[in-house]
C-alpha positions as a printed NumPy array, in Angstrom:
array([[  8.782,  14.07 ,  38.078],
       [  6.934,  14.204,  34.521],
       [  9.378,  11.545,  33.293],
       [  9.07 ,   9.369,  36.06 ],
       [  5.061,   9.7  ,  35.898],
       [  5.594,   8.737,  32.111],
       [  7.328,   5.809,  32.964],
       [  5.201,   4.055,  35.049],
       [  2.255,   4.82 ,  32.492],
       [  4.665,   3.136,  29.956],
       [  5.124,   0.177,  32.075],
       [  1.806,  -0.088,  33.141],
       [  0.769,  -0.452,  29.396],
       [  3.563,  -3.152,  28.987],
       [  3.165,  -4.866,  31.76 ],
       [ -0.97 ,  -5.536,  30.956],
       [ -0.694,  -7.884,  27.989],
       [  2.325,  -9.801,  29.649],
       [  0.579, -10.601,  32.843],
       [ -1.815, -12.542,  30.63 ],
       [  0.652, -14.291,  28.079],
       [  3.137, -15.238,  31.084],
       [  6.011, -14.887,  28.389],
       [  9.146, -16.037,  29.39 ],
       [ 11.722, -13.194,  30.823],
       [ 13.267, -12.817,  27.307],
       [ 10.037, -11.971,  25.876],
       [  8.032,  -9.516,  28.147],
       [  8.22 ,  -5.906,  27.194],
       [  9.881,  -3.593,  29.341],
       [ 11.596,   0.135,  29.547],
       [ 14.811,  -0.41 ,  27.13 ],
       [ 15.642,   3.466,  26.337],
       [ 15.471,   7.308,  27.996],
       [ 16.474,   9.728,  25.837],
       [ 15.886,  13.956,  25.705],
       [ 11.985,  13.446,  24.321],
       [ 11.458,   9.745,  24.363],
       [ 10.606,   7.023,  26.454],
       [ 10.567,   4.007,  24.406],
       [  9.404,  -0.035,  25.667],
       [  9.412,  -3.551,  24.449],
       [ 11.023,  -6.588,  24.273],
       [ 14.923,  -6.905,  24.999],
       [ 15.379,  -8.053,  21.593],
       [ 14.299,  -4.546,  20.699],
       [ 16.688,  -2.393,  22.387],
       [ 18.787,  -1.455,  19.082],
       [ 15.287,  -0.829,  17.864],
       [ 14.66 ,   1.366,  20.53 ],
       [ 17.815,   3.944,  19.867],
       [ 17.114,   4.528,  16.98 ],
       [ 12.721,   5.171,  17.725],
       [ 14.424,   7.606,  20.59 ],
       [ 16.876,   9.224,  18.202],
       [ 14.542,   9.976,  15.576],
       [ 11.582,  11.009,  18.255],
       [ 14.702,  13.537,  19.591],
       [ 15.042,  15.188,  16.154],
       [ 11.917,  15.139,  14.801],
       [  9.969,  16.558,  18.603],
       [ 11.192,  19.935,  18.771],
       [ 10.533,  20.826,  15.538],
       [  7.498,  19.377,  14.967],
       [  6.515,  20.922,  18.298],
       [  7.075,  24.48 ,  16.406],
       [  5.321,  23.674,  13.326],
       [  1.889,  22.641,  14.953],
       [  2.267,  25.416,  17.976],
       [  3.028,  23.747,  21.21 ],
       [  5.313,  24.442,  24.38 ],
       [  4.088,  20.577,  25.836],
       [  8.054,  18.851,  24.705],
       [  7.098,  16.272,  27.751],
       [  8.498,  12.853,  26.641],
       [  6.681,  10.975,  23.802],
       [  6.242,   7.121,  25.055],
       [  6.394,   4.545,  22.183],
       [  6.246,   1.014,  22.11 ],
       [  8.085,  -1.236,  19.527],
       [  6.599,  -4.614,  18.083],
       [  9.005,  -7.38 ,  16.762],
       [  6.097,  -9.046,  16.017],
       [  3.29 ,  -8.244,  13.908],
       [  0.325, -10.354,  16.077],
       [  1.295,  -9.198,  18.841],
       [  1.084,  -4.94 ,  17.369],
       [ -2.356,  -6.084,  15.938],
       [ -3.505,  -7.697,  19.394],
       [ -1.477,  -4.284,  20.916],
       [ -4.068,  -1.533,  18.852],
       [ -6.789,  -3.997,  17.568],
       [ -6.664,  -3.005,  14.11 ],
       [ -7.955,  -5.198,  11.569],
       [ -5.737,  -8.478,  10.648],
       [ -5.255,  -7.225,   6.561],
       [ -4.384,  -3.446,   7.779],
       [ -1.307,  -2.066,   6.723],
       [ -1.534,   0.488,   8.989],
       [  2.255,   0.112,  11.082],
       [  2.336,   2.777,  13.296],
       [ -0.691,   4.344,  16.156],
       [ -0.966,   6.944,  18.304],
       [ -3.528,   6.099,  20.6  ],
       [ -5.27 ,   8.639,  22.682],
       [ -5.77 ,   9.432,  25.523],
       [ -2.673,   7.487,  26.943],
       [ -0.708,   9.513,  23.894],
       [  1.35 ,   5.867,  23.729],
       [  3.025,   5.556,  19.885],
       [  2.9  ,   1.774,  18.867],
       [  5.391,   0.881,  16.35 ],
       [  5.557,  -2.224,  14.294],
       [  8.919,  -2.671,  14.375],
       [  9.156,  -5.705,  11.729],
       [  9.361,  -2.964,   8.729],
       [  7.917,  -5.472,   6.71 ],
       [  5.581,  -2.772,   5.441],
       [  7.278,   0.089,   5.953],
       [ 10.911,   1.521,   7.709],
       [ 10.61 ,   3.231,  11.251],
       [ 11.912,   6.199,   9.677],
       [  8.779,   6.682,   7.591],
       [  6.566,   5.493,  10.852],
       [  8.157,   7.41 ,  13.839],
       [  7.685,  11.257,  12.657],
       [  4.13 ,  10.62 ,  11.141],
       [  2.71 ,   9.606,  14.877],
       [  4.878,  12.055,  17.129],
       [  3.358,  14.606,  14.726],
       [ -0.156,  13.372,  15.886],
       [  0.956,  13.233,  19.29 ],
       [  2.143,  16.486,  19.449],
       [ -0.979,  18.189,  17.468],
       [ -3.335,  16.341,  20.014],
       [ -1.113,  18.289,  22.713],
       [ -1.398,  21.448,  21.53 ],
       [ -5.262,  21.115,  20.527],
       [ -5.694,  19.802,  23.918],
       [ -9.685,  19.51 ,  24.925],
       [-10.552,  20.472,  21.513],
       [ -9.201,  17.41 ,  19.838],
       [-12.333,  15.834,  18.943],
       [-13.306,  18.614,  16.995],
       [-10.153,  18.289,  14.917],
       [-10.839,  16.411,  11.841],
       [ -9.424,  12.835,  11.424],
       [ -7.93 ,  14.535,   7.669],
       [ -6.888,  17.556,   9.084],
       [ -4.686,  15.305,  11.835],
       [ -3.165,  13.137,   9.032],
       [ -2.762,  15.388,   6.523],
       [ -0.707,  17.638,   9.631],
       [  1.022,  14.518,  10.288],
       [  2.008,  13.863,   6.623],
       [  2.915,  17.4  ,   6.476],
       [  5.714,  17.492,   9.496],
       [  7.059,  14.224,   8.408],
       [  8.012,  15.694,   5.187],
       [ 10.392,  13.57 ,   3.042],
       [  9.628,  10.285,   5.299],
       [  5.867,  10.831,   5.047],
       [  4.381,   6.952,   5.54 ],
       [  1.026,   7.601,   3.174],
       [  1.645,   9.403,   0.378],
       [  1.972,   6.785,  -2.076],
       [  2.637,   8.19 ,  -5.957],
       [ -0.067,   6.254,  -7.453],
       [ -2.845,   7.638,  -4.704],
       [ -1.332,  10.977,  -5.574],
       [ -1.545,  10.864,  -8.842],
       [ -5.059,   9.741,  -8.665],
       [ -5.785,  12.984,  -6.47 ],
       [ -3.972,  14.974,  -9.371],
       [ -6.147,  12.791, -12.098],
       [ -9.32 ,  14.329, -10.478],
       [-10.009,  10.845,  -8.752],
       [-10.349,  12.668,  -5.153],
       [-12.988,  11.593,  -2.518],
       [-15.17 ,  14.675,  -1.614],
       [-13.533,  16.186,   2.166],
       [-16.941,  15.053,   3.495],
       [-15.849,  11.661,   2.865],
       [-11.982,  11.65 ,   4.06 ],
       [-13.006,  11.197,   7.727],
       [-14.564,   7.644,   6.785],
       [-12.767,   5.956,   4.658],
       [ -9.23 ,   6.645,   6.891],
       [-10.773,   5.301,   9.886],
       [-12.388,   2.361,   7.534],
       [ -9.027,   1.701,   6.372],
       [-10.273,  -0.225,   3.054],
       [ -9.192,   0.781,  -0.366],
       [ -9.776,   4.116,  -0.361],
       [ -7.341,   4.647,   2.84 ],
       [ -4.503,   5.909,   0.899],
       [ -6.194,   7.672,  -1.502],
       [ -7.908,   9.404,   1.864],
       [ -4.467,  10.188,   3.231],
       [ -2.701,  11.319,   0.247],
       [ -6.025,  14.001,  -0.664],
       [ -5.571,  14.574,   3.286],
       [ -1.783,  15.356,   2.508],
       [ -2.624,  17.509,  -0.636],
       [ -4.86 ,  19.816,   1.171],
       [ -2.668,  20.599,   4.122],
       [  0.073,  21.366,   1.53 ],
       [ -2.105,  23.544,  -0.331],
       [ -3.052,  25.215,   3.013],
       [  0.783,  25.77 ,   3.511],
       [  1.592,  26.784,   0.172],
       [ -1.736,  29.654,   0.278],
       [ -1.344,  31.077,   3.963],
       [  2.041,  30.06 ,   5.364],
       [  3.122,  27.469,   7.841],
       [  2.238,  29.156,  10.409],
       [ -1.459,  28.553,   9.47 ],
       [ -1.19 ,  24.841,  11.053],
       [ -0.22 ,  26.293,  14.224],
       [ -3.274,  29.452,  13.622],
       [ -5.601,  26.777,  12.917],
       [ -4.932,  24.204,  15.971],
       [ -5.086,  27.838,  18.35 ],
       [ -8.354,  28.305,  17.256],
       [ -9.352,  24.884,  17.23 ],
       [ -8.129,  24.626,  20.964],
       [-10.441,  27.826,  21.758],
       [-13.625,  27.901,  19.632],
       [-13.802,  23.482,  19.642],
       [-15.305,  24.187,  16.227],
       [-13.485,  23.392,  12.786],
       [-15.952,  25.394,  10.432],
       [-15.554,  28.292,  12.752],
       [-11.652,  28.043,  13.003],
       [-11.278,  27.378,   9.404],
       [-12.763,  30.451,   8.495],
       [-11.315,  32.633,  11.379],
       [ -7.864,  31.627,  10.066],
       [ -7.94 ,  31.285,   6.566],
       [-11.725,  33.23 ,   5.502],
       [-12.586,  30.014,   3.815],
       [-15.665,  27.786,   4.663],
       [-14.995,  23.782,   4.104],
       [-16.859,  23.861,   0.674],
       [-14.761,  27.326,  -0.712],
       [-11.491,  25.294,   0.696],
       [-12.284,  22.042,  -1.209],
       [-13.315,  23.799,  -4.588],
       [ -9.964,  26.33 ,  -4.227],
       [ -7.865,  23.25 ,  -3.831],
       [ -9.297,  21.222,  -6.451],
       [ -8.745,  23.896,  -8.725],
       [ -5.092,  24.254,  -7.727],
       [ -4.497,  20.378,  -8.429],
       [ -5.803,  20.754, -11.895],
       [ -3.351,  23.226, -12.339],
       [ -0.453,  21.85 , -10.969],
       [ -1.38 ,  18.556, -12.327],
       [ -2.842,  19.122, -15.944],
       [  0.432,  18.684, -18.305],
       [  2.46 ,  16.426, -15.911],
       [ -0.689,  13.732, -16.307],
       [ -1.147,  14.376, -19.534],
       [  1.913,  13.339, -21.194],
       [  2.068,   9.737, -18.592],
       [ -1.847,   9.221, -19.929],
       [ -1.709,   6.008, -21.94 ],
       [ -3.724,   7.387, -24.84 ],
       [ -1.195,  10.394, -25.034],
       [  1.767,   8.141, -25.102],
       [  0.383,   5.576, -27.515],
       [ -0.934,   8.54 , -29.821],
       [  2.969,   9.935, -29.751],
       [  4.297,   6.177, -30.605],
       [  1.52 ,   6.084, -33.676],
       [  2.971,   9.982, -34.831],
       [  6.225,   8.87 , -35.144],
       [  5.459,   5.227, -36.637],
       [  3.545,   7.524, -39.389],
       [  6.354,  10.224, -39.586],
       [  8.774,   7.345, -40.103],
       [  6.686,   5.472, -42.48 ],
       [  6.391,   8.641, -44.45 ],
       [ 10.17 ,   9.515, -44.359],
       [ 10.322,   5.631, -45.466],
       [  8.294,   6.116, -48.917],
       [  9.428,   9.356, -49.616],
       [ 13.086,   8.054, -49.608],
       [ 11.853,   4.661, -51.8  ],
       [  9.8  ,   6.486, -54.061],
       [ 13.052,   8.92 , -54.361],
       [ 15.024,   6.568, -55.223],
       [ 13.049,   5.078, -57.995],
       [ 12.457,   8.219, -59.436],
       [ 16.387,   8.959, -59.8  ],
       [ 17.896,   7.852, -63.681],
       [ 19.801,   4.473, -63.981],
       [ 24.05 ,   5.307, -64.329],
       [ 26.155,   2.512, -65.586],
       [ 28.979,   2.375, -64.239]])
């Protein structure tokens, strides 16, 4: 019964922007795959697509679904793109986004852009079932769950495949180059420059979360979240930190972990080590010559 009613939601969604294009049989989304956790639409032209958005939904669902503290393994319906108007006309994102992959609420529908011209569905897929899942178990208290707390949870489950965190952004967290947490919120959903710096500070912090109080605090923290529908309050209840003692501790703990890594790829540390050993070797050099000159004439 719950996979039938997801169905029809699914094709209800599909069917909406076709009835107004008229596209030609070929070309109008429809069901292409069921599978244990996933119910995944589009195009025919999609279907290999599809298997493999179902296949990695399957593996990455149940766990996931332990991480951030939910029973709710109904199926996770995702639509695929093969083109990238028509996912930008799908979610209404701006034209220059890079953003490939939404979970849009409250339909909980995962749009995929399934071009991978900007990134693989491998690196997509987990990142939005995670926020899928996470709005499931927060349930009515999702709007009182951060935007950075939801991605950085999201970057978190995806692990290896995580779609955000980009070296350079986290490098610039590590460099001290961080966006206060007051400021995360805005500049994801603004998705300008600062976006991935945003997400990969968002990423840091849930880490650093992980790495202080366990994994299970992601699952503590959406529990409280669900009951209290306050973040300061749960934040504190779980981990005895306000927002401002969590930001400073973490900053701290990237200075740390960060300090002699960045130092020695700092440009003034590496061309300071390139002038030592030009002067080291120029020294050897006139030792050597002024050796040699010093040394009595033998005839041979």
């Amino acid at each position: 019964m719950v996979k039938n009613a997801a169905c029809y939601i699914l094709l209800g969604l599909l069917a909406a922007p076709g009835m107004a294009a008229e596209p030609s049989p070929d070309e109008r989304p429809r069901l292409l795959v069921h599978s244990t956790y996933a119910i995944v639409g589009g195009i025919p032209k999609a279907q290999d697509m599809a298997y493999e958005v179902a296949a990695l939904i399957d593996e990455c669902a149940p766990r996931i679904a332990a991480i951030v503290g939910t029973e709710d393994l109904q199926f996770v319906p995702a639509v695929i793109y093969l083109d990238r108007k028509a996912f930008i006309d799908a979610t209404g994102i701006p034209p220059r986004s890079r953003v490939v992959g939404l979970a849009t609420f409250p339909s909980g529908l995962i749009h995929v852009d399934g071009t991978e011209l900007l990134a693989s569905i491998e690196k997509v897929v987990p990142h939005e079932v995670g926020h899928i899942l996470t709005a499931r178990a927060v349930g009515p208290g999702l709007p009182a769950l951060p935007t950075w707390l939801s991605e950085g949870i999201a970057e978190y489950v995806a692990g290896e495949t995580a779609a955000h965190v980009d070296p350079i952004w986290v490098q610039a967290v590590g460099r001290g180059a961080s966006l206060d947490l007051a400021e995360l919120d805005s500049a994801i959903h603004g998705r300008g420059d600062q976006a991935g710096l945003a997400y990969a500070e968002s990423a840091s912090i849930v880490n650093f979360l992980v790495a202080q109080r366990g994994e299970s605090v992601i699952a503590d923290l959406i529990r409280s979240l669900a009951r209290t529908r306050d973040f300061e309050t749960s934040l504190q209840e779980v981990t005895g930190w306000r927002t401002e003692e969590l930001e400073s501790t973490w900053r701290r703990s990237v200075v740390r972990r960060w300090r002699w890594p960045l130092l020695f790829q700092s440009p003034v540390v590496v061309y300071g080590l390139m002038v030592l050993l030009f002067l080291i070797g120029l020294l050897r050099y006139v030792r050597e010559r002024r050796r040699r000159q010093e040394m009595p004439e033998q005839e041979w």
